[in-house]
VEXFILUM-958226 format. One line per 10 residues: number of its first residue (from 1); their letters; for each residue x, y, z negated of N, C-alpha, C, O. Coordinates in pm, whole numbers, plus 50000, padded with zeros to 5 digits. Each point is the difference from the previous one (the first is absolute). Layout:
! VEXFILUM-958226
NUM) a) X Y Z X Y Z X Y Z X Y Z | ...
//
This chain:
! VEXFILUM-958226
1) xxxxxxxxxx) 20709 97048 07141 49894 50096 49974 50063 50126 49957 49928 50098 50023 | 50178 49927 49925 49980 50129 49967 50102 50047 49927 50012 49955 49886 | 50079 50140 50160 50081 50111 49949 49897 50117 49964 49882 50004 50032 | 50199 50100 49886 49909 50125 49912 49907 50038 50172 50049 50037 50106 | 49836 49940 49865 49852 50040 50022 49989 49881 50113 49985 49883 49963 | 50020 50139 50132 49914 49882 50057 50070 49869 50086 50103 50015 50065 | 49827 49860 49925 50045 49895 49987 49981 49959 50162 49909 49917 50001 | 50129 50102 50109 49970 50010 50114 50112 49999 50077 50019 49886 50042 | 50040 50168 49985 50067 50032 50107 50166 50005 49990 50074 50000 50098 | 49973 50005 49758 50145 50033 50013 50074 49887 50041 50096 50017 50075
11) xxxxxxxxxx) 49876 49882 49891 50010 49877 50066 49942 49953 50114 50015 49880 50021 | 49951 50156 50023 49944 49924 50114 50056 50123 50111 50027 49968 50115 | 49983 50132 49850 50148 50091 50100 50091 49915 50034 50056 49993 50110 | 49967 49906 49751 50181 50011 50044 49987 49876 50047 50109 49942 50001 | 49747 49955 50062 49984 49924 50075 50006 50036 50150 50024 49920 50090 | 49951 50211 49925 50042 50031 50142 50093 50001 50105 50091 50075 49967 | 49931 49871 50162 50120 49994 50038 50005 50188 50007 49919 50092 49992 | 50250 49889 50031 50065 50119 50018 49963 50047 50119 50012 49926 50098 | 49923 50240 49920 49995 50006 50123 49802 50009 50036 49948 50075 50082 | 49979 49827 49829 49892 49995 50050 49904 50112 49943 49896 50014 50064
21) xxxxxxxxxx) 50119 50051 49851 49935 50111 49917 50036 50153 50072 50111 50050 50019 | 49779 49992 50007 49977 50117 50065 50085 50092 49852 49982 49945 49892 | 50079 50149 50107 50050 50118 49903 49879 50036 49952 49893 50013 50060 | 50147 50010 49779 49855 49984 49871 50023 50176 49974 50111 50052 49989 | 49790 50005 50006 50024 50150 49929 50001 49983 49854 50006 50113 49951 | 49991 49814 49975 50035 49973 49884 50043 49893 49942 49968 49898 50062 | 50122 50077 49797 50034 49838 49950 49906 49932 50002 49930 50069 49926 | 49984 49814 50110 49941 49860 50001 49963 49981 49818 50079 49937 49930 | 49849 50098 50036 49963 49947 49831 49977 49862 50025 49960 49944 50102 | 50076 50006 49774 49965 49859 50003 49884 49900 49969 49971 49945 49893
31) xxxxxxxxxx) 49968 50045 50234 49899 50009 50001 49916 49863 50065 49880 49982 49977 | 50186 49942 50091 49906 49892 50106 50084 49910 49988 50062 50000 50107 | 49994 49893 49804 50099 49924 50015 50051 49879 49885 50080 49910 50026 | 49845 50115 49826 50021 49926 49942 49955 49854 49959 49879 49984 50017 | 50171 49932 49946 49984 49859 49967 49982 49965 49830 50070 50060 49918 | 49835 49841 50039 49984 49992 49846 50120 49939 49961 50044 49907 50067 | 50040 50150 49792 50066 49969 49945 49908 49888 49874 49886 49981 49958 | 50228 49978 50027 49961 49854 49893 49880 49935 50017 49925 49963 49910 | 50056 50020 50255 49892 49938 50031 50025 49821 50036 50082 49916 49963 | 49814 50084 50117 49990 49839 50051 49954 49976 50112 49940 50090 50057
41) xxxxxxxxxx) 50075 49774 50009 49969 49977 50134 49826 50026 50033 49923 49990 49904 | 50023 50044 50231 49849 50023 49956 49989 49951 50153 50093 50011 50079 | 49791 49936 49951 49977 49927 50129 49831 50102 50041 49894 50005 49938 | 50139 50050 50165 49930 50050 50122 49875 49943 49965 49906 50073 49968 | 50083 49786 50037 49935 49946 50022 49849 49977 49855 49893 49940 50001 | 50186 50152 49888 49939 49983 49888 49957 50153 49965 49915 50019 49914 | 50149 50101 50161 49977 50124 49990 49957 50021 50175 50081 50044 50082 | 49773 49914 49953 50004 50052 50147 50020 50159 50016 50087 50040 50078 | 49853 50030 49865 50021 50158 49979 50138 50060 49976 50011 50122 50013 | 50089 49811 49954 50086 50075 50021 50062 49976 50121 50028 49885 50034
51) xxxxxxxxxx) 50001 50223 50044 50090 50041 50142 50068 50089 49979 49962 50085 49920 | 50136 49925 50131 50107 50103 50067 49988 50070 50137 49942 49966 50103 | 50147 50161 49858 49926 50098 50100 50127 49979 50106 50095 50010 49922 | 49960 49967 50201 50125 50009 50076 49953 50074 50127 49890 50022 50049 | 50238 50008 49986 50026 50060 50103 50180 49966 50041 50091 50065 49948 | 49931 49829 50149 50145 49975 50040 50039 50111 50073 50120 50025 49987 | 49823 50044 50080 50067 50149 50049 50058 50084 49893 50110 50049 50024 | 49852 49968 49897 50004 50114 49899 50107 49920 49893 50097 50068 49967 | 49895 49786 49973 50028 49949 49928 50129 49897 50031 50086 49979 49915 | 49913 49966 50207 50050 49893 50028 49969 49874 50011 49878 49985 49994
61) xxxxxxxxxx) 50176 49927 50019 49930 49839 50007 50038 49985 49923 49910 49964 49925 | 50245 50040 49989 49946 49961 49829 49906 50023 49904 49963 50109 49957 | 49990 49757 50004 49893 49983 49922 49858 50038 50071 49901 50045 49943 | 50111 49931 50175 49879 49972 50082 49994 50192 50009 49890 49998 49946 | 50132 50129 50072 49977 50088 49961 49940 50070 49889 49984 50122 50000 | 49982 49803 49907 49926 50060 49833 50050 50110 49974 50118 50030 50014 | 49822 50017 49958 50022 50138 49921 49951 50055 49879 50060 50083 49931 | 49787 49848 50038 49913 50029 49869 49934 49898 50048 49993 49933 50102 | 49957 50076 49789 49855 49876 49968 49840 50114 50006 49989 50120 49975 | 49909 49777 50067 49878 50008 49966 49901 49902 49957 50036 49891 49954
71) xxxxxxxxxx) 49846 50139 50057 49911 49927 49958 49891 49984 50014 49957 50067 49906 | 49933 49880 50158 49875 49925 50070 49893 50010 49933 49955 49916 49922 | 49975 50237 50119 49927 50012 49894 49804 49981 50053 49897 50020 49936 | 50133 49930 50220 49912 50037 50076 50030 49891 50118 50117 49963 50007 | 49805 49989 50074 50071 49967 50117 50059 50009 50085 50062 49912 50061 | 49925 50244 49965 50077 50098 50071 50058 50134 49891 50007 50116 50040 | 50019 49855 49864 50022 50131 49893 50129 49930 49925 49981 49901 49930 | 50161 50157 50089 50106 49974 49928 50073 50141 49905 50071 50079 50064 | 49909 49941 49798 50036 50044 49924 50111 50008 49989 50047 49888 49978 | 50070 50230 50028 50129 50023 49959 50031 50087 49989 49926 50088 50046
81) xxxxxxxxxx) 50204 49956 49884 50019 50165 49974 50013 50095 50069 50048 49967 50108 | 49933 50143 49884 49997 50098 50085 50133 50047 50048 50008 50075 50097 | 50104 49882 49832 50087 50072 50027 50092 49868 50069 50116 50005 50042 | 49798 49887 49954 50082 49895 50179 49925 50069 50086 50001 49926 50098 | 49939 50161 49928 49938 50059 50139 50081 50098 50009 49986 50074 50097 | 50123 49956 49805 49993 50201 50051 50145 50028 50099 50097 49926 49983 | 49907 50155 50091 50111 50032 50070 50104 49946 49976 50056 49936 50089 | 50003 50075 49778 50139 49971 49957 49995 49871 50000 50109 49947 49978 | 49795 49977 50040 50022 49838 49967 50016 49927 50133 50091 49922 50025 | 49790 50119 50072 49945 50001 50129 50101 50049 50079 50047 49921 50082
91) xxxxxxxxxx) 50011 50224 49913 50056 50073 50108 49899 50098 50098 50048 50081 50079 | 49818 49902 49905 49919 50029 50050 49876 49955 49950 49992 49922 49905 | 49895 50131 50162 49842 49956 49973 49985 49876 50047 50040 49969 50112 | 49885 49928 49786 49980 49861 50013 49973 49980 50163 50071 49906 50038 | 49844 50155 50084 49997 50034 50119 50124 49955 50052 49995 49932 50103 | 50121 50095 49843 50104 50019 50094 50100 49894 49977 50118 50006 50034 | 49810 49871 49889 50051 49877 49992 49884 49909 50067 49880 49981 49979 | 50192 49985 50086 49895 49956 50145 49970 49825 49949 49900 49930 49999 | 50259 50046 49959 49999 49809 49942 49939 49987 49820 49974 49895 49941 | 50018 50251 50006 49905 49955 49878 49896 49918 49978 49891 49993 50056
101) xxxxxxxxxx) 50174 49921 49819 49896 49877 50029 49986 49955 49809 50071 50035 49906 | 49807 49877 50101 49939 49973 49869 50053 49868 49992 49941 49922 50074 | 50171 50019 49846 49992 49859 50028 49952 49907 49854 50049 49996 49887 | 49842 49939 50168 49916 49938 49897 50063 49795 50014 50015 49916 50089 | 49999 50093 49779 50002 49787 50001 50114 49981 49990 50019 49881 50023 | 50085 50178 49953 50146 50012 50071 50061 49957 49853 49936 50048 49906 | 50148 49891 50066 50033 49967 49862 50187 50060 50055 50035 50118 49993 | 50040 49791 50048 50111 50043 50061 49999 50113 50127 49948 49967 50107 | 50107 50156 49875 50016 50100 50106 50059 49951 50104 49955 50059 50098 | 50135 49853 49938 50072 49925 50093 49922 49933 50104 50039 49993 50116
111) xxxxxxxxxx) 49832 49952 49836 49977 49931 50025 49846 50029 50101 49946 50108 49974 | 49992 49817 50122 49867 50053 50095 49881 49955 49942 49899 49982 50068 | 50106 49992 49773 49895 49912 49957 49846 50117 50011 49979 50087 50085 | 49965 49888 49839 49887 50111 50022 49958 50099 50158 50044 49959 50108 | 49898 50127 49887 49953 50105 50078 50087 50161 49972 50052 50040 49895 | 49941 50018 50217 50019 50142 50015 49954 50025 50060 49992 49961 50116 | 49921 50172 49789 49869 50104 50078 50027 50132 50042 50050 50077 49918 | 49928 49954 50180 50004 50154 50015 49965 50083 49923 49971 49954 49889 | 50018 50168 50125 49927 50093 49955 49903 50094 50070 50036 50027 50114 | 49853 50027 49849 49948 50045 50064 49962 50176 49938 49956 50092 50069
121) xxxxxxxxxx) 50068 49910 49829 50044 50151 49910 49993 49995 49875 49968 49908 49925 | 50073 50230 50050 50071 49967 49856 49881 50134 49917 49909 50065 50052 | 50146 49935 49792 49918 50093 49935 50152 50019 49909 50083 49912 49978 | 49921 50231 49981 50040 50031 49875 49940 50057 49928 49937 50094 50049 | 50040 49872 49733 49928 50110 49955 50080 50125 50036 50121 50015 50015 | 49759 50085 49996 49997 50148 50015 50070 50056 49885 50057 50108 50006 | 49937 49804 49870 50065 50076 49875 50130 49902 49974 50027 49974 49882 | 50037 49984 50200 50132 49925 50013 50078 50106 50015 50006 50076 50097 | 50085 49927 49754 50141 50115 49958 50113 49911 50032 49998 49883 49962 | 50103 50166 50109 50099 49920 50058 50095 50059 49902 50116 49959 49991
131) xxxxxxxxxx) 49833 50146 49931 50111 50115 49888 50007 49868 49885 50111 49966 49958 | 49760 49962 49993 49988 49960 49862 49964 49860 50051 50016 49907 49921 | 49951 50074 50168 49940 49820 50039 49891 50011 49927 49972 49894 49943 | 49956 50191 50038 49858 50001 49956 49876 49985 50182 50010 50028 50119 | 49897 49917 49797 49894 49924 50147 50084 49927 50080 49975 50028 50117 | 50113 49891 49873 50078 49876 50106 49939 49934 50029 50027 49880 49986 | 49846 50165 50076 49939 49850 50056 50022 50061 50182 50020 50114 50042 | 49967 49756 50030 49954 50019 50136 49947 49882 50031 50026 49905 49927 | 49858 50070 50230 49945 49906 50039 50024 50021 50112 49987 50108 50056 | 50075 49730 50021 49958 50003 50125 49925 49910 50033 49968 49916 49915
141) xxxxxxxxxx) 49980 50076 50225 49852 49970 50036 50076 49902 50159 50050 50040 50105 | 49928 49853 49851 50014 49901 50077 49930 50003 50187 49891 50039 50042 | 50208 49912 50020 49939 49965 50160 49933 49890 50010 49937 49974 50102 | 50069 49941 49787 49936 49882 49978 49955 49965 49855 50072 50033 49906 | 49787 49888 50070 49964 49973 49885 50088 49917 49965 50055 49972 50107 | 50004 49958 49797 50040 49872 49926 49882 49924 49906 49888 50045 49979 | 50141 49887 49994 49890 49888 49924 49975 50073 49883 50088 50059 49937 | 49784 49939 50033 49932 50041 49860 50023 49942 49892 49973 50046 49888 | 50095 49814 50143 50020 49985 49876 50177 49983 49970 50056 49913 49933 | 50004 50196 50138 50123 50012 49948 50010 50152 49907 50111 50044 49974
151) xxxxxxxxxx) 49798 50009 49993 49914 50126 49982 50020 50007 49855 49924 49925 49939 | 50176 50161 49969 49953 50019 49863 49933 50094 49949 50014 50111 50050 | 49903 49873 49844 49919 50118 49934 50049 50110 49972 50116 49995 50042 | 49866 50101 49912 50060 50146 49970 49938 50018 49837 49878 50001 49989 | 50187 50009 49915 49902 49965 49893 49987 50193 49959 50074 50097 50017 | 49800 49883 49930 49956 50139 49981 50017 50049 49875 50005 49928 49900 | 50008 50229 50099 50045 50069 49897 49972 49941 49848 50073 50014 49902 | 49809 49918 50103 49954 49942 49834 50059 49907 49969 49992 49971 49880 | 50096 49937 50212 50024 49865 50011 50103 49971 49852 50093 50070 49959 | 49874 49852 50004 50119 49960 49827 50093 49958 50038 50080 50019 49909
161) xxxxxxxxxx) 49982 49921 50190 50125 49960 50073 50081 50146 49962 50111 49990 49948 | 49835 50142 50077 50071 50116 50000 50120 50049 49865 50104 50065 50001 | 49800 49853 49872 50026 50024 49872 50131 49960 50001 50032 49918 50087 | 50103 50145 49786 50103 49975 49967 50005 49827 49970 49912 49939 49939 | 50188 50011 50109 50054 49832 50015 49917 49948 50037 49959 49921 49915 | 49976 50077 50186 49954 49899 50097 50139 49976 50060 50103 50065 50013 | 49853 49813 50016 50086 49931 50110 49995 50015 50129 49902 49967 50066 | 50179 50073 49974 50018 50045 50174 50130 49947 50089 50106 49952 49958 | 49860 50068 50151 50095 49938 50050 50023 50088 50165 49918 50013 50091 | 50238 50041 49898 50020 50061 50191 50087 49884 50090 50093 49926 49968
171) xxxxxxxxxx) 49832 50095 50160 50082 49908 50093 50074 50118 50094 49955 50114 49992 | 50117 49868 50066 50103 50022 50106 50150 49949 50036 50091 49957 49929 | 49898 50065 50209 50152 49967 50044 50128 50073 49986 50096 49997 50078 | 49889 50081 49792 50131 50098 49979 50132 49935 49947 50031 49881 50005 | 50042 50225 49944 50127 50002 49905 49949 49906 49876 49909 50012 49918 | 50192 49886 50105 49960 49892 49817 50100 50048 49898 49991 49981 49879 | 50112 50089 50188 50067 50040 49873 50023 50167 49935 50062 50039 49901 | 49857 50035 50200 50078 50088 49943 50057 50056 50117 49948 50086 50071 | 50151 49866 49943 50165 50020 50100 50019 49971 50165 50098 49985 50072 | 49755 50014 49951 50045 49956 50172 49974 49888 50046 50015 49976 50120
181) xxxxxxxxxx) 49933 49919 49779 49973 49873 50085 49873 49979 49994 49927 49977 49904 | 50044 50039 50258 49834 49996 50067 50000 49851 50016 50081 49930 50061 | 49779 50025 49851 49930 49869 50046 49962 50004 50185 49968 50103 50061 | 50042 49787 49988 49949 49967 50088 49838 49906 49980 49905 49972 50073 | 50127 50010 49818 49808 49880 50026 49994 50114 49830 50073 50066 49927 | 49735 49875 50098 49958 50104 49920 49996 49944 49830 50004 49878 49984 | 49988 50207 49898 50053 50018 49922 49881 50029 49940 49907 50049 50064 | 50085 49908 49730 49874 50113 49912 50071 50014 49895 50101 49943 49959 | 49845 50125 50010 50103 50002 49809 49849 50014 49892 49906 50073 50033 | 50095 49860 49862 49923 50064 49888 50032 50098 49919 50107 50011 49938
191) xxxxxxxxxx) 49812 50055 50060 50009 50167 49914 49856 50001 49912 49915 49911 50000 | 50085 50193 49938 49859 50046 49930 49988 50109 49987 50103 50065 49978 | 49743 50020 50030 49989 50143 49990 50011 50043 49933 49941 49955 49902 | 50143 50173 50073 50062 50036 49868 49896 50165 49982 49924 50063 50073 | 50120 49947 49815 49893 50138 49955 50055 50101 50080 50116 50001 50041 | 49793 50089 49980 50020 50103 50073 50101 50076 49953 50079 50055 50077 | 49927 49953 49807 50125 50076 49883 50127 49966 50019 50081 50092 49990 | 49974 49768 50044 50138 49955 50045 50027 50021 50150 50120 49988 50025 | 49805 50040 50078 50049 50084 50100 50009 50169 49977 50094 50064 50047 | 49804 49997 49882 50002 50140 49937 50140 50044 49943 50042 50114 50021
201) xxxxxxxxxx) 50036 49783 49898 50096 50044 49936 50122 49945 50093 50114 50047 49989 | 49848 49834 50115 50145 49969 50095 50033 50109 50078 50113 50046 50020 | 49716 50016 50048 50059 50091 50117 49888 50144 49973 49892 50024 50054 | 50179 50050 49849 49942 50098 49937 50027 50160 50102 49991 50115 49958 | 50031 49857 50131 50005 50119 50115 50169 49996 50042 50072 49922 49938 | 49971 50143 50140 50115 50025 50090 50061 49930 50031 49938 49894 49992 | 50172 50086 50050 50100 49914 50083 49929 49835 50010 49994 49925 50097 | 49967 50059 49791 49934 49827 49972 49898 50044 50044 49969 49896 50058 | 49948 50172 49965 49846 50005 50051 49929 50039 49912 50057 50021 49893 | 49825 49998 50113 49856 49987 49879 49894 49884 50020 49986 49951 50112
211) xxxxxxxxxx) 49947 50011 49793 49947 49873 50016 49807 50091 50003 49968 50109 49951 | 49993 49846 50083 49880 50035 50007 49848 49923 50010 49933 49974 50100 | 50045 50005 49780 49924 49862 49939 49848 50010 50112 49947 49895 50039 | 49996 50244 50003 49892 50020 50076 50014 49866 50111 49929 49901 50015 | 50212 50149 50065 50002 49907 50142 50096 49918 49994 50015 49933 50103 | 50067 50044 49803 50100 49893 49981 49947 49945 49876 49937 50043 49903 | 50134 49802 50152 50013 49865 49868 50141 49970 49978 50095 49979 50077 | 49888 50024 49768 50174 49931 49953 49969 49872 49982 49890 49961 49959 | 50274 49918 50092 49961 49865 49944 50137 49977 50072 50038 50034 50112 | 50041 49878 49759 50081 49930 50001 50037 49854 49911 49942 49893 50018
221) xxxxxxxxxx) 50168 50132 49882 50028 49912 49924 50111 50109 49880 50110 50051 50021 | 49806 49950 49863 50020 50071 49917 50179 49953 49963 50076 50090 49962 | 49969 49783 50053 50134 49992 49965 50081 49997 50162 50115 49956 50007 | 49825 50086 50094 50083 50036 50131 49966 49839 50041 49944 49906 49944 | 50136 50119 50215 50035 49863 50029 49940 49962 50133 50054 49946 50096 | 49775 50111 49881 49904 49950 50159 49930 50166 50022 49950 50082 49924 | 50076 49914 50210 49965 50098 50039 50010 49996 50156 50070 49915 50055 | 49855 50186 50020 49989 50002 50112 50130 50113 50081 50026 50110 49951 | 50030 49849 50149 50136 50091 50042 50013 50049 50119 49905 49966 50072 | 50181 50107 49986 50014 50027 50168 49932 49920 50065 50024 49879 49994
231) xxxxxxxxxx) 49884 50169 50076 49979 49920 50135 49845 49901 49960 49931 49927 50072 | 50057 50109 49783 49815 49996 49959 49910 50085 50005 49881 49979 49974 | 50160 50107 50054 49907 50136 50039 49897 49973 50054 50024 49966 50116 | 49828 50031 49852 49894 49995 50087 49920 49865 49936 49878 49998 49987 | 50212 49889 49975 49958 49844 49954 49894 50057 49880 49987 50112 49950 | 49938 49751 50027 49915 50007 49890 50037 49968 49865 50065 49899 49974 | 49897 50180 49943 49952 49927 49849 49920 49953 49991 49917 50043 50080 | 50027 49836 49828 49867 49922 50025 49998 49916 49869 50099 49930 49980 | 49792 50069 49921 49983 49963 49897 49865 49981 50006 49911 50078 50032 | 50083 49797 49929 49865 49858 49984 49934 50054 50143 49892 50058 49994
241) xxxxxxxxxx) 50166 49923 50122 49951 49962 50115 49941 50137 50110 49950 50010 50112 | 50090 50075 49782 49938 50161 50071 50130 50087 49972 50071 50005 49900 | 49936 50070 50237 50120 50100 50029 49964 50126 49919 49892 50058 49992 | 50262 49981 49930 49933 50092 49895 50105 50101 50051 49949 50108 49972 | 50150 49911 50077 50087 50064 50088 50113 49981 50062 50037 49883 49987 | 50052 50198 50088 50080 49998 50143 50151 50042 49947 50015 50120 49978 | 50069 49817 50006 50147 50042 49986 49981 50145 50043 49937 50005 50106 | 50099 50116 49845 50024 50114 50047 50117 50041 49938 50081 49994 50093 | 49980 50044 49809 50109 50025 49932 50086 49945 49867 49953 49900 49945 | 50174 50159 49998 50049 49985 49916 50149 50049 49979 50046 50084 50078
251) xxxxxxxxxx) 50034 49863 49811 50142 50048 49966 50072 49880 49975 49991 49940 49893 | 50106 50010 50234 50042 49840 50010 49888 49921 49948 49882 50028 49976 | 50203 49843 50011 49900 49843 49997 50021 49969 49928 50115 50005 49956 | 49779 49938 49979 49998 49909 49853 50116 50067 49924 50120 49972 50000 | 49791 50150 49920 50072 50093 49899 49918 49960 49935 49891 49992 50056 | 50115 49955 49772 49893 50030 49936 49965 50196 49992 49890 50053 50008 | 50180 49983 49983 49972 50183 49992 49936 50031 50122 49938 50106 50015 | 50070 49820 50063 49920 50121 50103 49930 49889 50085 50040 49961 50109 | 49857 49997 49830 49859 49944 50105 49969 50037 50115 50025 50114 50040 | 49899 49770 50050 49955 50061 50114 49899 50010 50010 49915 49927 49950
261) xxxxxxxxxx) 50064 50195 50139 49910 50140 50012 49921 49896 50125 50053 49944 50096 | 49810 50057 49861 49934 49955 50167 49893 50093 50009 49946 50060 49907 | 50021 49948 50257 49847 50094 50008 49908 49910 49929 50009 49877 50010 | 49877 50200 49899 49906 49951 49968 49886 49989 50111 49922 50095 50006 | 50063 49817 50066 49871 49979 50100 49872 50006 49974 49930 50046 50090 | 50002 49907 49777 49905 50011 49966 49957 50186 49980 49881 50027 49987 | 50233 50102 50013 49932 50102 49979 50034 50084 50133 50039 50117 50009 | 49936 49798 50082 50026 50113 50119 49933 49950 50107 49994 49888 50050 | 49946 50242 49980 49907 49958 50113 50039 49968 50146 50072 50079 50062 | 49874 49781 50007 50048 49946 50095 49884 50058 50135 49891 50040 49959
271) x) 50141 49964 50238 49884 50039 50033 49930 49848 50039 49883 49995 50038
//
């Protein structure tokens, strides 16, 4: 999940073969790529909503092509960050990945278990800052429904799940340590939502970012340890059974000092 600002992509670059990446007009932030640190084994089969987003053109056949995670918020509606859609991650407009695909049920990336869905278009918020990772949400919109009841709730702005130490929990197929080593089967770690004040003072503006309590949620593990990493970008947070937000950023993995930053979903408007 995530070198300084976003948890996406710096890893999941250096999954690319040599050669297959069109020339970037700028460095790749890290942004679409991380895996939960001090997590645990998690079965597909117990999280239907969580999928991964691939593309083997863009990505490779390692690890089935993953690149970020999403999440099933609709039958045709998959939730993930805005900044696994954007040029630098992509190479281009989601359009111009022809094998982009939703893969739902899939516990091991290796492996043909589950489904892969097309796409049929995408959304980014309009107020998605690629400067601050403020509004990181995006949706894409399925070529096919999936089952309704692989479908999680979106819990809404009032919801008490939101409050400081609830229990939460992110899944993805990223970095478990830190250092480069991408899970292949999927992964959760327990964390809890931390006050808005301990991301305020981790990432108080510049080089580390700014935290911004309006459209971002902080939640980790106050003594370090579990956290979401490279190559979780986009995956869910989810506490007592409703998605409360989306890996979007942070400063390394499992720091106690520097929590991870997720879009808050409940305050941004979806179409």
């Amino acid at each position: 999940m995530r070198r300084p600002l976003v948890r996406a992509l710096t890893g999941a670059l250096a999954l690319i073969p040599a050669g297959a990446l069109a020339p970037l007009a700028s460095p790749a932030p890290a942004a679409a790529d991380s895996i939960v640190v001090g997590g645990f084994a998690a079965r597909a089969a117990d999280t239907p909503w969580v999928v991964a987003l691939s593309s083997r053109d863009r990505f490779g056949g390692t690890r089935g092509g993953q690149f970020c995670g999403g999440v099933l918020v609709a039958p045709t509606k998959v939730m993930t960050a805005a900044h696994c859609l954007s040029r630098t991650v992509l190479g281009g407009e989601v359009g111009d990945l022809p094998d982009l695909r939703v893969v739902s049920g899939r516990t091991e990336l290796a492996s043909d278990e589950g489904r892969e869905t097309g796409i049929a278009g995408s959304w980014v918020s309009p107020d998605y800052d690629p400067a601050t990772n403020g509004s990181d949400l995006a949706v894409l919109t399925l070529a096919e429904a999936l089952p309704a009841s692989q479908v999680i709730p979106v819990a809404e702005a009032a919801d008490p799940v939101h409050r400081p130490g609830t229990g939460a929990t992110v899944y993805g197929w990223g970095d478990t340590t830190g250092e480069g080593d991408y899970a292949t089967s999927l992964r959760a770690a327990p964390v809890s939502v931390l006050p808005d004040a301990d991301c305020e003072r981790a990432y108080p503006g510049g080089l580390g970012g700014r935290y911004t309590a309006s459209t971002m949620l902080c939640a980790g593990d106050a003594r370090g340890g579990h956290d979401a990493c490279q190559g979780d970008s986009g995956g869910p947070l989810v506490a007592d059974g409703r998605l409360i937000g989306l890996v979007s950023w942070g400063s390394g993995c499992g720091r106690a000092d520097s929590p991870g930053v997720y879009t808050r979903v409940s305050a941004l408007a979806v179409p």
